[in-house]
C-alpha positions in Angstrom: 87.0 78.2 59.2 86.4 74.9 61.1 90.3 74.0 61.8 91.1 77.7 63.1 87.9 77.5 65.3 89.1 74.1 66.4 92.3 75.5 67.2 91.0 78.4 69.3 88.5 76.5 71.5 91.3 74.3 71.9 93.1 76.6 73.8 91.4 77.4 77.0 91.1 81.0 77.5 88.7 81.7 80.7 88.6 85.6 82.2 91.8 85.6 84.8 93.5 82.7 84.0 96.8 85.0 82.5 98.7 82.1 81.3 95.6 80.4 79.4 95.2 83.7 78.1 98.5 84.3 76.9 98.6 80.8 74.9 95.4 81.8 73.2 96.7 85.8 72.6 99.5 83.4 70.9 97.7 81.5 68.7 94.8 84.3 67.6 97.6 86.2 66.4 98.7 83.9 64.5 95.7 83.3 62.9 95.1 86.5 61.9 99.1 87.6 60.5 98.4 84.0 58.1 94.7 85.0 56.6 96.0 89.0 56.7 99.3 89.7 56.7 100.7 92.0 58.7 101.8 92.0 62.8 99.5 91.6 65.2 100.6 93.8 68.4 99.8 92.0 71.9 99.0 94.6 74.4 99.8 93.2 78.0 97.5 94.0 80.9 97.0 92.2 84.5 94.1 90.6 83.1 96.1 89.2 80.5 97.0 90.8 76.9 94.7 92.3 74.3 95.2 91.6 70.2 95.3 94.4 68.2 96.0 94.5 64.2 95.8 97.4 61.9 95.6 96.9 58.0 97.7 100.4 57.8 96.4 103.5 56.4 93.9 105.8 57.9 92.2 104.0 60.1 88.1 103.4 59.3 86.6 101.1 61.4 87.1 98.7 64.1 86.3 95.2 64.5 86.0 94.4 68.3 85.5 91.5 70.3 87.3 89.3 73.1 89.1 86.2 73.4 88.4 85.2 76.8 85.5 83.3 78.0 83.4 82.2 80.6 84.4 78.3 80.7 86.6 77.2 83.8 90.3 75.5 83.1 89.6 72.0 82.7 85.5 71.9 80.8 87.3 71.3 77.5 88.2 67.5 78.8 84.8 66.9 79.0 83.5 68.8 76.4 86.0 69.1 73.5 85.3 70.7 70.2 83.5 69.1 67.4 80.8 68.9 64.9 77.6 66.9 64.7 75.0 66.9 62.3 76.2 70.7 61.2 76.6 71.8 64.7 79.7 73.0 66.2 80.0 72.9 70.2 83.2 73.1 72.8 83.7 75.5 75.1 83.6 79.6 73.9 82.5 78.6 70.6 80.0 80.6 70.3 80.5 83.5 72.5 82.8 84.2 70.8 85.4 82.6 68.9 83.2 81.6 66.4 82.7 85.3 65.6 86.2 86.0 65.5 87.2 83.1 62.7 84.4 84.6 60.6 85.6 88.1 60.3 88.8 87.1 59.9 88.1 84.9 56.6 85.7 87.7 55.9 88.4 90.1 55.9 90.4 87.7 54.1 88.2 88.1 51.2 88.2 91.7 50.6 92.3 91.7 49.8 92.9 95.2 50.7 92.1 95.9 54.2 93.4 99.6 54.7 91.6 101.3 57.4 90.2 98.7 59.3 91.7 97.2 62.6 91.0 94.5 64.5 91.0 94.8 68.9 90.4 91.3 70.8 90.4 91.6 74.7 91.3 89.6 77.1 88.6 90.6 80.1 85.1 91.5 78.4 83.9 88.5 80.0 84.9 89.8 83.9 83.5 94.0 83.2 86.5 95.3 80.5 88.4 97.2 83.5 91.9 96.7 81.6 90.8 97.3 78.2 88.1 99.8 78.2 90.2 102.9 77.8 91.9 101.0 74.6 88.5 99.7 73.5 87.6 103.7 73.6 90.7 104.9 72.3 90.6 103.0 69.2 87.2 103.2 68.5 87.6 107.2 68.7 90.1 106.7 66.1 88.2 104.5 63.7 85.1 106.4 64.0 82.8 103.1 63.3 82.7 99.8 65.8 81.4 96.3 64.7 81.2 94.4 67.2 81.4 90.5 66.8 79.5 89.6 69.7 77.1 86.3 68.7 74.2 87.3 66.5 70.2 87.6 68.3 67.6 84.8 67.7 67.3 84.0 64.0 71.0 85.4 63.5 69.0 88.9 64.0 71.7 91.7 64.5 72.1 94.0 67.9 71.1 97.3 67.6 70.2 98.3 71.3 71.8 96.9 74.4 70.6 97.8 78.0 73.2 99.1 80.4 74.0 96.8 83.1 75.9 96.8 86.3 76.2 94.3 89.7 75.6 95.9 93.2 76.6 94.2 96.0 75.3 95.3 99.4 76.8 94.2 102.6 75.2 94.5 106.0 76.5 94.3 109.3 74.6 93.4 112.7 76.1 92.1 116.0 76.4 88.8 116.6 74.6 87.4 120.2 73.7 83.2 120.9 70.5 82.7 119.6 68.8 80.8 122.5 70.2 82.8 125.1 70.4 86.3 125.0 69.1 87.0 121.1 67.7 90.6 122.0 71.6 91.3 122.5 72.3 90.9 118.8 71.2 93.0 115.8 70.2 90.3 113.0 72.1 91.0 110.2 69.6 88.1 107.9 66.7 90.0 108.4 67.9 93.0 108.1 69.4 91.9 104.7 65.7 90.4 104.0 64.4 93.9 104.9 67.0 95.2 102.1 65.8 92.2 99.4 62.3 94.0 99.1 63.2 97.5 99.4 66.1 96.6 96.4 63.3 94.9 94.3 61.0 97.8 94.4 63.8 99.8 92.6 62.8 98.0 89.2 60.6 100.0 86.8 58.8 97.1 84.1 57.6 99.9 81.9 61.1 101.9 81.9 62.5 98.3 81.0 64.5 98.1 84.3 65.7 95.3 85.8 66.8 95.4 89.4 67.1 91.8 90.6 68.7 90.3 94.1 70.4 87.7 92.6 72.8 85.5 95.6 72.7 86.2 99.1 74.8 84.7 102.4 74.1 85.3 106.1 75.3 84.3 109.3 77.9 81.1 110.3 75.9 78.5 112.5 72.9 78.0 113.9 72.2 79.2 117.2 74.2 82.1 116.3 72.4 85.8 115.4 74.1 86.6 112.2 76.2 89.1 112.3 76.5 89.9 108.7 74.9 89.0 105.3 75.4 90.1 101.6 73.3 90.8 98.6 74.3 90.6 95.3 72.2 92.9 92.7 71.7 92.7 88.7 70.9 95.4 87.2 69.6 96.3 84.0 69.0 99.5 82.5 67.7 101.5 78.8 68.8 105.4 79.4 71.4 107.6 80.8 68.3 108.5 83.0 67.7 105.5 84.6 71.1 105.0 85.4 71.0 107.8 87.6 68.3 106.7 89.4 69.0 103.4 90.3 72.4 104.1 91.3 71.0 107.2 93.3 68.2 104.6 95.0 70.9 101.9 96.2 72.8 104.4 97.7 70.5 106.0 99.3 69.6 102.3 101.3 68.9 102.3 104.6 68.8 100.1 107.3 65.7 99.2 108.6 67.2 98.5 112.2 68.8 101.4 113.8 71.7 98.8 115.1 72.7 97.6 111.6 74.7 99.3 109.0 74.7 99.2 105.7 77.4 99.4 102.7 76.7 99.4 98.7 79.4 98.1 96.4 79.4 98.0 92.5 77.7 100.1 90.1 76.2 100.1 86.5 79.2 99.3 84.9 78.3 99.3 81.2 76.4 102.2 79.9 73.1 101.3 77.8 73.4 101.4 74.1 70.8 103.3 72.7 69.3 102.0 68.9 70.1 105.4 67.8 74.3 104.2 67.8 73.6 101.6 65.1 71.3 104.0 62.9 74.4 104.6 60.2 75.2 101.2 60.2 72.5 99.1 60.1 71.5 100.2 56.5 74.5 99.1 55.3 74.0 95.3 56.9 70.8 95.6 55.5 72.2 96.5 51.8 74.8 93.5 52.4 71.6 90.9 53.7 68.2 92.3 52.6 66.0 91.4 55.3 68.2 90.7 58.2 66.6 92.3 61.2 67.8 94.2 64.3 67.2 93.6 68.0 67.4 95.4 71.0 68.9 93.2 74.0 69.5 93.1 77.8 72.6 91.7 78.0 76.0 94.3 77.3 78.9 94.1 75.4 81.8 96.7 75.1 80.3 97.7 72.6 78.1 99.5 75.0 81.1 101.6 76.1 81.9 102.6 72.1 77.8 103.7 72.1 78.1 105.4 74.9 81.2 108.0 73.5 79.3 108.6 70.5 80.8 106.3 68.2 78.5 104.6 65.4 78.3 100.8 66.9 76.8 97.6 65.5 76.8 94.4 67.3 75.5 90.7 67.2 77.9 90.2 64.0 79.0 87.2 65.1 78.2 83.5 65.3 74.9 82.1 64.9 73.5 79.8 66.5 72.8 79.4 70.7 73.0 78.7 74.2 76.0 81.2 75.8 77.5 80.4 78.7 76.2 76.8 78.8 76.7 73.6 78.3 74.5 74.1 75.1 76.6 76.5 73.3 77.0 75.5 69.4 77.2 77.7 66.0 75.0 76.9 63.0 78.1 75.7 60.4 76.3 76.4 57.6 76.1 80.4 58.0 79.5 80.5 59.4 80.6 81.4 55.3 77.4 84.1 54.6 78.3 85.9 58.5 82.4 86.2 57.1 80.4 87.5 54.0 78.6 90.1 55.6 80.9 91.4 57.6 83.3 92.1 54.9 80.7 93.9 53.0 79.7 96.0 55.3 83.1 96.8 55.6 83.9 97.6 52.3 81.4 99.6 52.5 82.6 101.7 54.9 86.7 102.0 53.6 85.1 102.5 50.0 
């Protein structure tokens, strides 16, 4: 497990870099045909391609995940793989390559793998636009989705994500010289500080909303009136409901000054994933791991979009251990073996 994790996070894969990408689509396959057998098919898309490998038969259930990540060409040089003290770290490690290895030695261990397939993109990390419809497509025809996303705190498992889109608004004043003549201009800044509170107010804490003004730019020197400034919005969401409003409320912004104008951008992207999509599969992680709990998180996953089509879905399979997206990300070696475990049980328990 620890040389074909070495090899993966020694290939730099971040979200749009299509060459990195390709490399690491190379090697991933490669990985997979020499534990499983078989031919791994790349599917090519602008954002690069997507992995996909079926153990034949009628298909059963889908293993999903992604192969880019978030770490910029050039972070491995100064952070290279390796293991300290039972810690793995390097770039993508844990979110989630680490994830990937195990279910593929998992896998390895059930011998007959008919019915199951494996789906690795290439652009979960930048929203899924180029693999969604595949991601949906294949999951309709395997009926169950685990997804290998890293595990909760404790190595908990994901049964609820919220949905969770970015909003960017734009607004546009008229620029005028700030000492001279300012009544001439329309202050695009304020305006846009106008639009910071009225965005905030959006968020509902008891629904379990989010709705948080998150980076912000105005003007270009000065002793000039800006004549535009931009928001961008996270968002964060638990029902279909919700969705609807929040998306209703930012388009229904208006400007505070009759002189500026206003444009909102973006959307919830990712639907929530309600508990109610793991409630078939959960039980059978629980028969594999007595007493390994479930968790309900903010962050999404495509396995949102699988949820959302009605598909049973189960997610946080993957590595355990901490610190996504940072300089801090590692696995927990030791439960790299009992995660490959579970997810091969729960898997035979699905193709029988």
């Amino acid at each position: 497990m620890l040389d074909d994790l070495a090899t993966l996070v020694g290939i730099e894969s971040p979200s749009r870099e299509v060459e990195a990408l390709e490399r690491s689509a190379a090697a991933l396959s490669s990985m997979i045909e020499r534990h499983l057998g078989g031919t791994c098919r790349l599917i090519d898309s602008p954002a690069g391609p997507h992995v996909h490998w079926s153990g034949g038969g009628e298909p059963e259930v889908l293993l999903l995940g992604h192969h880019d990540t978030v770490f910029p060409l050039g972070t491995l040089e100064a952070r290279p793989f390796a293991v300290t003290d039972g810690i793995a770290t390097g770039p993508g490690v844990f979110d989630m390559l680490g994830g990937i290895v195990q279910a593929v030695h998992g896998l390895a261990r059930l011998g007959d793998t008919s019915g199951v397939e494996l789906l690795f993109s290439s652009d979960e990390e930048v929203g899924s636009r180029e693999s969604r419809e595949l991601i949906e497509e294949r999951a309709r025809a395997c009926g169950n989705v685990l997804v290998l996303e890293p595990s909760g705190d404790g190595g908990s498992l994901k049964t609820g994500r919220k949905g969770c889109g970015t909003f960017e608004v734009v607004v546009t004043g008229r620029a005028a010289h700030a000492g001279l003549e300012p009544e001439n201009g329309v202050n695009a800044l304020v305006e846009c500080a106008h639009q910071v509170l009225a965005i905030g107010a959006i968020a509902d804490a008891a629904l379990g909303t989010t709705v948080t003004p998150t980076v912000a730019s105005a003007g270009t020197t000065d002793n000039v009136v800006p004549a535009s400034a931009h928001v961008v919005v996270d968002v964060r969401v638990e029902s279909a409901a919700e969705t609807e409003r929040v998306e209703s409320a930012m388009r229904s912004l208006v400007a505070v000054d009759p002189g500026a104008t206003i444009e909102v951008l973006g959307g919830i992207g990712r639907p929530p994933m309600p508990e109610s999509a793991s409630a078939s599969l959960f039980p059978l992680a629980r028969d594999a791991e007595p007493g390994i709990e479930g968790c309900a998180v903010g962050g999404g996953s495509d396995g949102n979009f699988t949820a959302a089509i009605g598909v049973p879905t189960l997610d946080g399979l993957g590595a355990v251990g901490g610190g996504a997206h940072a300089d801090t990300e590692h696995v927990v070696v030791e439960t790299m073996p009992a995660r490959g475990a579970l997810v091969a049980n729960i898997v035979g328990a699905l193709v029988g």
